[in-house]
FILOTI-619506 format. One line per 5 residues: number of its first residue (from 0); their letters; for each residue x, y, z of N, C-alpha, C. Coordinates in steps of 0.05 Angstrom, whole numbers. Layout:
<atoms>
NUM> a> X,Y,Z,X,Y,Z,X,Y,Z | ...
</atoms>
This chain:
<atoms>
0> xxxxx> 979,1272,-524,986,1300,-523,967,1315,-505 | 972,1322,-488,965,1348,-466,945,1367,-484 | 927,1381,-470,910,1397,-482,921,1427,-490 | 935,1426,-466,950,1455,-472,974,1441,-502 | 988,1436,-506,997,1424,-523,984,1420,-549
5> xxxxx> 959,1413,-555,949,1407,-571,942,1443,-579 | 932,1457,-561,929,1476,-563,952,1500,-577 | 971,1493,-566,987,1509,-570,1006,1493,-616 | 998,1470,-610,1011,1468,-648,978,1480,-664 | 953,1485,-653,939,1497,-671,941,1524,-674
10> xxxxx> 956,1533,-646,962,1571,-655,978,1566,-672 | 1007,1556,-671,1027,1566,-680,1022,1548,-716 | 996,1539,-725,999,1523,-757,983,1546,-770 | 983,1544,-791,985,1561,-812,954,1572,-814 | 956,1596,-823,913,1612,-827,902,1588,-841
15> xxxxx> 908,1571,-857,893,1552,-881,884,1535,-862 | 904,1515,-839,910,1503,-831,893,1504,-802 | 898,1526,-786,877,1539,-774,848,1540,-772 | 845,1547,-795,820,1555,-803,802,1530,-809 | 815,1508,-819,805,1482,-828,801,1463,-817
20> xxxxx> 822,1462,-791,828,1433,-769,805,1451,-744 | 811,1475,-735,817,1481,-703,785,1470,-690 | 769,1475,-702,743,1478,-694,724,1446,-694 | 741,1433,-722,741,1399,-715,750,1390,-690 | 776,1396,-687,795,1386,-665,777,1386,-640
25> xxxxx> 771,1417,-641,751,1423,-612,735,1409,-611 | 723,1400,-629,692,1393,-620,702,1360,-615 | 725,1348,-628,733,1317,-625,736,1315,-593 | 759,1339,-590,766,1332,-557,739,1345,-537 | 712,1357,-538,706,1358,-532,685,1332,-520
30> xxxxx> 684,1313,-542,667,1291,-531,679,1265,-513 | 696,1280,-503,709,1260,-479,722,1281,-459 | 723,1306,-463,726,1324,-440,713,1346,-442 | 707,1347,-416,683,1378,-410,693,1414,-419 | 676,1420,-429,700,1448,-432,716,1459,-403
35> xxxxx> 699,1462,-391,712,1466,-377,742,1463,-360 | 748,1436,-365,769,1413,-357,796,1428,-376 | 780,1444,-394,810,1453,-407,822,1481,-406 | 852,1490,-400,855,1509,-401,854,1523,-423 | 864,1551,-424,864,1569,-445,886,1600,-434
40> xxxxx> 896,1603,-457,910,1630,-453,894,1659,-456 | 903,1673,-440,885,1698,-441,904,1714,-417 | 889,1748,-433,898,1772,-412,878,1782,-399 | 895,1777,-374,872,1770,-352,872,1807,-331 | 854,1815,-322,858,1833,-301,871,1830,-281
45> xxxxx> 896,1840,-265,907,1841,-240,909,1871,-228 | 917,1868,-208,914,1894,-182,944,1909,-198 | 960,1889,-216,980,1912,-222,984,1915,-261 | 960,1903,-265,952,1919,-294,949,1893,-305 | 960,1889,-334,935,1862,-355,966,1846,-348
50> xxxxx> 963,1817,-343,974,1790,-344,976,1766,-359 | 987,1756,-376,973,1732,-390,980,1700,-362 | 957,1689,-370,949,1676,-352,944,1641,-368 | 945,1625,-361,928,1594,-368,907,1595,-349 | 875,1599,-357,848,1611,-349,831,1581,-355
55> xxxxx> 808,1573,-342,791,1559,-352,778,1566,-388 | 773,1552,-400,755,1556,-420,732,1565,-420 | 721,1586,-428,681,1592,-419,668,1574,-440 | 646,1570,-417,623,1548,-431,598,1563,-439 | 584,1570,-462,561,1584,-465,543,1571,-449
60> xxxxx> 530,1601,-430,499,1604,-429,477,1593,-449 | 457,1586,-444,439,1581,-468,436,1603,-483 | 424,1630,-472,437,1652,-495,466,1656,-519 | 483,1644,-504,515,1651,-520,519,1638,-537 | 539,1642,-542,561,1635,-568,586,1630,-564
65> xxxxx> 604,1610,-562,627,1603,-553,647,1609,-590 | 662,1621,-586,678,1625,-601,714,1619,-601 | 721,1606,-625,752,1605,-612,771,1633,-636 | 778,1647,-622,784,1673,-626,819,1677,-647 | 808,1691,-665,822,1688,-684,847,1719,-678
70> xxxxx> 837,1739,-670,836,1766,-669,823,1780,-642 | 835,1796,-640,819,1813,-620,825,1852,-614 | 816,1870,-616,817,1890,-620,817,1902,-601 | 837,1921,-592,849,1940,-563,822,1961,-571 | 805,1975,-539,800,1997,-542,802,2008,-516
75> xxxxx> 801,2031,-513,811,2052,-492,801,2040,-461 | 778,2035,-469,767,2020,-443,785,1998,-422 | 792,1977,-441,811,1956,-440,835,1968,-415 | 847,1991,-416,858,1994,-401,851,1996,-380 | 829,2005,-366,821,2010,-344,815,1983,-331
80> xxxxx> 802,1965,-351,790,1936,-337,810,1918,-333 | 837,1924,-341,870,1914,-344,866,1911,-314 | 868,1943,-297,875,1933,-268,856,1930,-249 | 825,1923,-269,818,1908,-247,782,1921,-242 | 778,1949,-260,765,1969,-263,737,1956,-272
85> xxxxx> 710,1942,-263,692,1923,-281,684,1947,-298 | 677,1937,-323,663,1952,-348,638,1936,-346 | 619,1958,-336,588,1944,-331,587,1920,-312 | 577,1906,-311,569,1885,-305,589,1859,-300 | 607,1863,-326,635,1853,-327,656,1858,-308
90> xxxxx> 684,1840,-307,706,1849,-314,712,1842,-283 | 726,1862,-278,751,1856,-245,774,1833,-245 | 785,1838,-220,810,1818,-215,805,1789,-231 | 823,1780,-248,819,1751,-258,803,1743,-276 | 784,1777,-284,777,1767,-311,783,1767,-342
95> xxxxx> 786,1764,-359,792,1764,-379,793,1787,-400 | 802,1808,-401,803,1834,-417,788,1826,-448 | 775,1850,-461,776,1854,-490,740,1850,-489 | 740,1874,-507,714,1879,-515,704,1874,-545 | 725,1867,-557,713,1854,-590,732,1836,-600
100> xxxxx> 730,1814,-614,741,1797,-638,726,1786,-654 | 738,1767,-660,727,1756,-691,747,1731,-687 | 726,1712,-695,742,1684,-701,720,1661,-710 | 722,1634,-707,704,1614,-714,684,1608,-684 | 657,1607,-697,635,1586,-676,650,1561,-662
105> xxxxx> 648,1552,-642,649,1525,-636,629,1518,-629 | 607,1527,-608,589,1515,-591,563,1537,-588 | 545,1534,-591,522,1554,-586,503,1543,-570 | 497,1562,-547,475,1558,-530,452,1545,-535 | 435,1527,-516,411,1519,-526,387,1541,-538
110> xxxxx> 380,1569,-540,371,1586,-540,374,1602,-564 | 405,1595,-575,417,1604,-603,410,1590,-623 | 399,1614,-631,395,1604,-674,413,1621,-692 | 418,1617,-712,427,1625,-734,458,1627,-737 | 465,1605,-718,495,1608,-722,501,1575,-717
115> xxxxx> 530,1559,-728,529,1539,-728,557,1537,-729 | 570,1519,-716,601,1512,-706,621,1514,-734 | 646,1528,-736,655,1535,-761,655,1554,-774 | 627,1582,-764,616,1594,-783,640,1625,-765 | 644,1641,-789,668,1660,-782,655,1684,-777
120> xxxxx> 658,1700,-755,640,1724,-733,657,1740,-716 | 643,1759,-723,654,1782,-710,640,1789,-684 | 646,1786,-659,636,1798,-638,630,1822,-621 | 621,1832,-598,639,1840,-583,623,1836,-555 | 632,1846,-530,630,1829,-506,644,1837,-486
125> xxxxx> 649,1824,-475,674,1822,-455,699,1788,-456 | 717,1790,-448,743,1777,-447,753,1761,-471 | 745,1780,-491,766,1774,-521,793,1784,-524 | 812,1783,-506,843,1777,-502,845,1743,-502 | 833,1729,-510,837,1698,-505,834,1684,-528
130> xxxxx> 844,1656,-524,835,1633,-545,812,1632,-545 | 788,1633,-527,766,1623,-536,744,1643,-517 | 725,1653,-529,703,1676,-509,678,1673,-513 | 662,1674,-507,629,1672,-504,618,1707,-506 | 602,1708,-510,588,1733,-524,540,1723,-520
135> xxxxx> 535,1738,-509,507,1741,-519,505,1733,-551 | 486,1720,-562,477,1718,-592,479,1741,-607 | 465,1765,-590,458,1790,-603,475,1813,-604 | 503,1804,-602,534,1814,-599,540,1800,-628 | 534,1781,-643,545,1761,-660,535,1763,-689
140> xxxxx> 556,1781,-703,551,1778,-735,565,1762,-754 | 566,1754,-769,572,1739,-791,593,1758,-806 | 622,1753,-812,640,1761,-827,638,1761,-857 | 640,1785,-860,638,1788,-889,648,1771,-908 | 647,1756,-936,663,1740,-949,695,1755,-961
145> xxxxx> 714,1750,-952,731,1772,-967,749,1784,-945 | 739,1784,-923,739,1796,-888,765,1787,-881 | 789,1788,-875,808,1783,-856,788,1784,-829 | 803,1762,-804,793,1764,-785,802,1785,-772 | 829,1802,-769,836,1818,-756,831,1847,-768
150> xxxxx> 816,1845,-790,796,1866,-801,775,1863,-783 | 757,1837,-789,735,1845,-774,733,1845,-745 | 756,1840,-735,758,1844,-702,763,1878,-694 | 765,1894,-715,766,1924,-708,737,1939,-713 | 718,1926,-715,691,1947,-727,663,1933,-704
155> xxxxx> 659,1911,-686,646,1909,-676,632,1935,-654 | 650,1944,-639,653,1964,-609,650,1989,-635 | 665,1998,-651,663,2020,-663,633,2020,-684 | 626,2005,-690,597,2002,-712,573,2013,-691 | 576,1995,-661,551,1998,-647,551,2026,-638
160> xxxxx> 581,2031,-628,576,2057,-615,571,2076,-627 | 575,2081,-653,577,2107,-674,546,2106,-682 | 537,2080,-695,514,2086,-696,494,2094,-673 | 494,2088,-656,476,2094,-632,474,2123,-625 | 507,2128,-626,514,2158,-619,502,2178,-645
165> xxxxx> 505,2175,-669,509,2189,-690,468,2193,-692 | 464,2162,-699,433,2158,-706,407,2151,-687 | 415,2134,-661,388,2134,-646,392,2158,-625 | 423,2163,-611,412,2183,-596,419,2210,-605 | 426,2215,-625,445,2244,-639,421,2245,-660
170> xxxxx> 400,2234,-670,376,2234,-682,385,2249,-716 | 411,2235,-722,409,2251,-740,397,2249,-774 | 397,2264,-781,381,2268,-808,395,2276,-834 | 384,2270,-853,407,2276,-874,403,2305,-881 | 433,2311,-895,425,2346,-897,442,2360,-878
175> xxxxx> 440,2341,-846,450,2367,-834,480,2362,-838 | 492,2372,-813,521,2374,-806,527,2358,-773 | 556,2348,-778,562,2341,-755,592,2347,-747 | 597,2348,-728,628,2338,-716,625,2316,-703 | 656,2303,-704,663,2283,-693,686,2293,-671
180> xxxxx> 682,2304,-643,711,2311,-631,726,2287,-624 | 742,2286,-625,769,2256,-628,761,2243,-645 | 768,2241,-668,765,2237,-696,780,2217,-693 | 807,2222,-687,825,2198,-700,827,2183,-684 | 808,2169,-667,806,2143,-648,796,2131,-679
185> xxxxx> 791,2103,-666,781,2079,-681,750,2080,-679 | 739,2091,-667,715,2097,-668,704,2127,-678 | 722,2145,-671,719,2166,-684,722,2164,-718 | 739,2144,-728,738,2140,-759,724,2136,-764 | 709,2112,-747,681,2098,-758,657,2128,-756
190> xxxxx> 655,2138,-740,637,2166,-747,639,2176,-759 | 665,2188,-768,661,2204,-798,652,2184,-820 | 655,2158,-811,645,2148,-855,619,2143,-845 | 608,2133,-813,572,2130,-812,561,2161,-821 | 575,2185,-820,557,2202,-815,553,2203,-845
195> xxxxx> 572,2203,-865,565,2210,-889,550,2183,-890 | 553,2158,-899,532,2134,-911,505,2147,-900 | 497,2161,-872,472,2167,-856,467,2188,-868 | 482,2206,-897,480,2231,-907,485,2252,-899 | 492,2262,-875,501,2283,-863,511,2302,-889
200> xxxxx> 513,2324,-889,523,2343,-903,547,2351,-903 | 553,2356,-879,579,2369,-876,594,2347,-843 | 612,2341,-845,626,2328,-831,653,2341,-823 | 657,2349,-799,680,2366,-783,694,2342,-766 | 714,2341,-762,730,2323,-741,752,2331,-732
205> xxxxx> 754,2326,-708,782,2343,-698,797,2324,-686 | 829,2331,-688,851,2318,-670,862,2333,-663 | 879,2330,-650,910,2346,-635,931,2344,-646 | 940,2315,-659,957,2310,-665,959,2310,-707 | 977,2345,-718,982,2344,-738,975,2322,-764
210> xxxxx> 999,2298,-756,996,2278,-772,971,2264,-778 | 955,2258,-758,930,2248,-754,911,2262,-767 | 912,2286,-758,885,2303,-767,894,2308,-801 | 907,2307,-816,919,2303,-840,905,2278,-852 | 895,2263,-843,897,2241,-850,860,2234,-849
215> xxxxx> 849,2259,-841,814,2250,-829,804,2252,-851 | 812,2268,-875,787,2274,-895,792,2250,-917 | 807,2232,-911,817,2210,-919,789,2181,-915 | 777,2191,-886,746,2177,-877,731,2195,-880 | 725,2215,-888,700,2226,-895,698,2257,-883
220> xxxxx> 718,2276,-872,723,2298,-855,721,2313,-880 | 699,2330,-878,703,2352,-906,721,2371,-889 | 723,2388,-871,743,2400,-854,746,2383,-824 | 780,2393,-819,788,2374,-792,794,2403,-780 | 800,2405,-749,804,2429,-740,824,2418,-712
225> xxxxx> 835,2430,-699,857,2429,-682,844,2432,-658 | 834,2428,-634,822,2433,-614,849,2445,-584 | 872,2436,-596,890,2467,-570,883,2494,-591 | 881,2495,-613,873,2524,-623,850,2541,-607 | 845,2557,-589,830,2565,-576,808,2582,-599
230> xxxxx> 808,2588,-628,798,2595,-641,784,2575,-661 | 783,2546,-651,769,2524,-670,735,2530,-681 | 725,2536,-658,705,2539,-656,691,2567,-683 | 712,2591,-686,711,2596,-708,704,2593,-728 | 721,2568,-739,726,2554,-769,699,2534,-767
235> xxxxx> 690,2519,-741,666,2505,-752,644,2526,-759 | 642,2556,-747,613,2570,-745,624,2584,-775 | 645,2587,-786,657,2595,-813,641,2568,-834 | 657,2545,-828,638,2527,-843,609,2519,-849 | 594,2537,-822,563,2531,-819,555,2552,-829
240> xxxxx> 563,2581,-837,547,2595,-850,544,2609,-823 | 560,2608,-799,551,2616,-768,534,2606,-749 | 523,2580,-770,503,2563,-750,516,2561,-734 | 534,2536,-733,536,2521,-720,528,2490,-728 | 544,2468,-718,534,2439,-723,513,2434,-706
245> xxxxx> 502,2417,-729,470,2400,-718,476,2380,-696 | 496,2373,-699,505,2341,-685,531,2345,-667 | 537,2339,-652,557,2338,-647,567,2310,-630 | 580,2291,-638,590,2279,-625,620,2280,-607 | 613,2274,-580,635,2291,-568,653,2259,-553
250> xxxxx> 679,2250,-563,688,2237,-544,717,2255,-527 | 712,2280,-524,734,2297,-510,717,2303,-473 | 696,2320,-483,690,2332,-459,703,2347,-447 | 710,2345,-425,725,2352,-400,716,2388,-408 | 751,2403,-412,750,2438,-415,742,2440,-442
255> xxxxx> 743,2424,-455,731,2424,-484,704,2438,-486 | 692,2428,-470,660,2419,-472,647,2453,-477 | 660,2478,-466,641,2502,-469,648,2517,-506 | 669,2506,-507,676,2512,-535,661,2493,-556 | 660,2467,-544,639,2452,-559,614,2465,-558
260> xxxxx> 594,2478,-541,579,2490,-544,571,2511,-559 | 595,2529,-557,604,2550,-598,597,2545,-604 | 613,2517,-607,607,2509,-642,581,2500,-649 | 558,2490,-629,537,2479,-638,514,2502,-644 | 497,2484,-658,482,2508,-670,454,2501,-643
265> xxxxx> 444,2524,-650,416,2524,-631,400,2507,-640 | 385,2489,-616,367,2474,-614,390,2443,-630 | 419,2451,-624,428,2429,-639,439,2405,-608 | 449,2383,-613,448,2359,-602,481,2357,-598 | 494,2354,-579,518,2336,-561,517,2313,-547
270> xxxxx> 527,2291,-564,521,2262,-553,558,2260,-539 | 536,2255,-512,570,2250,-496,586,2223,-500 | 608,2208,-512,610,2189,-514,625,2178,-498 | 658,2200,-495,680,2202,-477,687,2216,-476 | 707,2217,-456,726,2229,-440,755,2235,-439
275> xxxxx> 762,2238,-459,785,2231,-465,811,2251,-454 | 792,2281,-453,796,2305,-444,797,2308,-419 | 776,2295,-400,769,2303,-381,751,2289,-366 | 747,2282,-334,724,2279,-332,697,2295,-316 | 717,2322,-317,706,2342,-296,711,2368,-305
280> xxxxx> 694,2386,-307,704,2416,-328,687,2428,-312 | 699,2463,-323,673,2477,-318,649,2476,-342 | 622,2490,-329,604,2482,-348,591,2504,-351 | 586,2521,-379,572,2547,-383,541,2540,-381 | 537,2534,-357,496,2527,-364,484,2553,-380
285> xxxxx> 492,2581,-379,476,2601,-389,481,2596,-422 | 501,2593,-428,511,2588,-456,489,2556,-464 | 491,2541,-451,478,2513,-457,443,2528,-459 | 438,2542,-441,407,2550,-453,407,2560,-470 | 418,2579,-471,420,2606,-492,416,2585,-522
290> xxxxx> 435,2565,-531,432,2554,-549,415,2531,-547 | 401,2515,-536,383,2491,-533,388,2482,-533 | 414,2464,-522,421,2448,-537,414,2424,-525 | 410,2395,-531,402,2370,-516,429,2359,-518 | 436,2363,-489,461,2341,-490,459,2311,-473
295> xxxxx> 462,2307,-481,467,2267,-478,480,2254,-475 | 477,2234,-457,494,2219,-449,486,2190,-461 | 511,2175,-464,510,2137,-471,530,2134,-455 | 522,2104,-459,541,2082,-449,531,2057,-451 | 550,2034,-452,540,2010,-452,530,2000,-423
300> xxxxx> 558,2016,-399,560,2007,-380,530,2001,-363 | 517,2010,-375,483,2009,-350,464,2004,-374 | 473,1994,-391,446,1986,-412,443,1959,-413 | 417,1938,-411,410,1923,-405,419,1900,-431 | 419,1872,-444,423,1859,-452,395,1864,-476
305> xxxxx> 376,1864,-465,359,1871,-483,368,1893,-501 | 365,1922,-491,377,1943,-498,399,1949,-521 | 417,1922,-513,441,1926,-536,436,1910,-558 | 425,1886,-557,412,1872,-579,392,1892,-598 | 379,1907,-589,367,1928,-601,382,1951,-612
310> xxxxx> 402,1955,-607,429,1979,-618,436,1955,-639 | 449,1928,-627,451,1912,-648,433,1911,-671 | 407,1911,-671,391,1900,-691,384,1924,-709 | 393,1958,-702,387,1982,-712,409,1984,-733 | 431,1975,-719,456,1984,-738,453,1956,-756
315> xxxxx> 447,1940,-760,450,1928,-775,433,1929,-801 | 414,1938,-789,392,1954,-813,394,1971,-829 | 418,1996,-817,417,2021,-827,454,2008,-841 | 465,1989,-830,497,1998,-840,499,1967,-854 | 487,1944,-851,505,1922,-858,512,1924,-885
320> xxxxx> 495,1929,-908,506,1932,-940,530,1951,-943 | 534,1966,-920,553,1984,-926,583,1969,-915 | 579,1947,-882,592,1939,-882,605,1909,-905 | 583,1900,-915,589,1872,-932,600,1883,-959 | 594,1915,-967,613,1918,-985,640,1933,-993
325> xxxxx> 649,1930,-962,675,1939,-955,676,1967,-953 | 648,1986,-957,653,2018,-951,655,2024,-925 | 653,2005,-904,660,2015,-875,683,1998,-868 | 713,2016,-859,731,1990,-847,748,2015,-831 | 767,2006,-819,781,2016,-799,815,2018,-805
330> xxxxx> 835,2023,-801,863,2021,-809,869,2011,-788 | 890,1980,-790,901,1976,-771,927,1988,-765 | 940,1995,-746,966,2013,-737,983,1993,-736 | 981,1969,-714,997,1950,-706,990,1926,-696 | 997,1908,-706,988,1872,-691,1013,1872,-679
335> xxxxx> 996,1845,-658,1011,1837,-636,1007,1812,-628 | 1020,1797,-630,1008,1763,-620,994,1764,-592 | 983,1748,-581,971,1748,-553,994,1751,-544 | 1006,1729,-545,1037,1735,-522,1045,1761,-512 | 1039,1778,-532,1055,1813,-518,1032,1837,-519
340> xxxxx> 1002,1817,-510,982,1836,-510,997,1863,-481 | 1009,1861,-465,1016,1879,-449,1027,1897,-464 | 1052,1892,-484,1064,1911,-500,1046,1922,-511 | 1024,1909,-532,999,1920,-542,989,1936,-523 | 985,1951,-502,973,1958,-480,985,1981,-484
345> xxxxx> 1011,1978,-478,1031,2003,-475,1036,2019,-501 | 1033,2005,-520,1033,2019,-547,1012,2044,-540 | 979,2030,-534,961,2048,-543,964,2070,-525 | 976,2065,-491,974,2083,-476,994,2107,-489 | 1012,2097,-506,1032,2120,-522,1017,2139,-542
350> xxxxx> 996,2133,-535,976,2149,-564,984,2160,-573 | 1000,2142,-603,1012,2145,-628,1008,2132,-646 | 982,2115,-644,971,2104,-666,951,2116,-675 | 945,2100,-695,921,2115,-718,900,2087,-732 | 885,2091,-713,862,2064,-729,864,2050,-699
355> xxxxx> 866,2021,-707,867,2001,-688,886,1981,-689 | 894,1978,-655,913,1956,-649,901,1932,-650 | 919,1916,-661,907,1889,-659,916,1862,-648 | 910,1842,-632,926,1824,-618,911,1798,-637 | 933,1780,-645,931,1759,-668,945,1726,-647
360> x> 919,1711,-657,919,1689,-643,926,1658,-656
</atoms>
């Protein structure tokens, strides 16, 4: 039987079945062929958007972790690196899309400890649209007992960023208050439940879309507010007593951004995350002094490998009991087999979901 063949009756046999053979199999056919020697399916970047492709297999670095991918989780990014756009360091023509999944160990770098072939992990990285992806060590947690994999393929990308945004660079403290602007992304959910577990006091989150914003105080939104209302800004300095929020996490920006300033209180904090709004506005600098505010920027895109192993090793300090006892999770909207990760694509560009898309392998 052909490798692709062999490959293709372990997708299509059963989660029990799956879960119990796939990672034997690999490692059997591995000691008479090189990983490399074998293909693999995956959505690949092209010049006219994401492709599924038969791709080489990746072989870990002595740092990595070779994983064969159970799940894998759409985020906004994904589109851009579809046609071709690198995310950091990553990505371009022919490479492999997806920034998080979850599936079984096969192979770990000479350099890697604490993980061992079999053992079920949640990642994130680059080119998890595929059967099988490599990841840094310090990308690589251990799945909760109890965990669907296509659960834990939605909280890797959203755990790191919220915490980083919320607690190392949004410095926040318990007591105060925060907003979350774009609430009802998949990472915006994950902010409203880090801010309360991190104690926050008061938690604001906004959408656009009715149904959605209905649906925030559901994760932890003591008030949600409408941001085409040109009077939002109002109802948060109504909620603050006229402060204003301590925190603000912003994934809108763009024309948003001077009304986000309203709403914040003096000497209070705007962590830039995205763009979803915009990537170019006007900008009230007199208003930005007048109130103090420290605004900030992240990204993964220019942060060093060191760097994120250290976001890794913060959030896991401050959130893992919260995640191993199921108080942090995400709603999935819609699965999608790899086969119709493009459809999956087009879904999200319809932004009409709520939680996270998911592509099932």
């Amino acid at each position: 039987m052909s490798p692709s063949r062999q490959r293709s009756r372990l997708t299509n046999a059963s989660p029990t079945e799956a879960c119990s053979h796939s990672v034997d199999d690999w490692i059997k056919r591995k000691t008479t062929t090189a990983i490399g020697e074998h293909d693999m399916k995956a959505g690949i970047a092209t010049d006219k958007g994401l492709a599924l492709r038969d791709i080489a297999q990746p072989k870990p670095k002595p740092n990595e972790v070779l994983v064969r991918v159970r799940a894998a989780a759409l985020n906004r990014a994904d589109l851009a690196t579809a046609r071709g756009v690198p995310h950091g360091s990553h990505g371009g023509i022919g490479a492999a899309v997806g920034l998080e999944w979850a599936g079984e160990v096969v192979e770990t770098g000479a350099k890697v400890t604490g993980y061992k072939p079999g053992e079920r992990v949640m990642c994130s990285g680059t080119g998890g649209y595929a059967e099988y992806a490599v990841t840094d060590w310090g990308r690589v947690n251990p799945i909760p007992e109890g965990m669907s994999f296509e659960q834990a393929a939605t909280l890797p990308v959203a755990l790191l960023t919220l915490h980083n945004a919320l607690v190392t660079a949004g410095r926040l403290k318990p007591g105060e208050s925060v907003m979350i602007q774009g609430a009802s992304s998949g990472v915006g959910l994950m902010g409203l439940q880090i801010a309360k577990i991190m104690g926050a006091k008061l938690v604001i989150g906004s959408s656009t879309n009715d149904v959605r914003r209905a649906r925030l105080k559901d994760f932890g939104a003591d008030l949600a507010v409408d941001t085409r209302d040109a009077t939002w800004p109002d109802a948060v300095l109504a909620a603050t007593s006229g402060k204003g929020v301590d925190l603000v996490v912003d994934m809108l920006s763009g024309p948003v951004v001077t009304q986000t300033m309203k709403a914040t209180a003096i000497l209070g904090r705007i962590v830039n995350v995205g763009r979803l709004a915009g990537m170019k506005a006007e900008f009230d600098f007199d208003l930005h002094a007048l109130r103090r505010i420290d605004y900030i920027g992240v990204t993964f895109r220019t942060r060093t490998l060191e760097e994120v192993r250290e976001i890794s090793r913060r959030m896991r300090a401050d959130l893992w009991h919260a995640v191993t006892a199921g108080k942090l999770s995400l709603p999935i909207d819609r699965r999608f087999p790899l086969d119709e990760a493009v459809a999956a694509q087009a879904h999200m560009r319809e932004n009409k979901h709520f939680g996270k898309i998911v592509l099932t392998m």
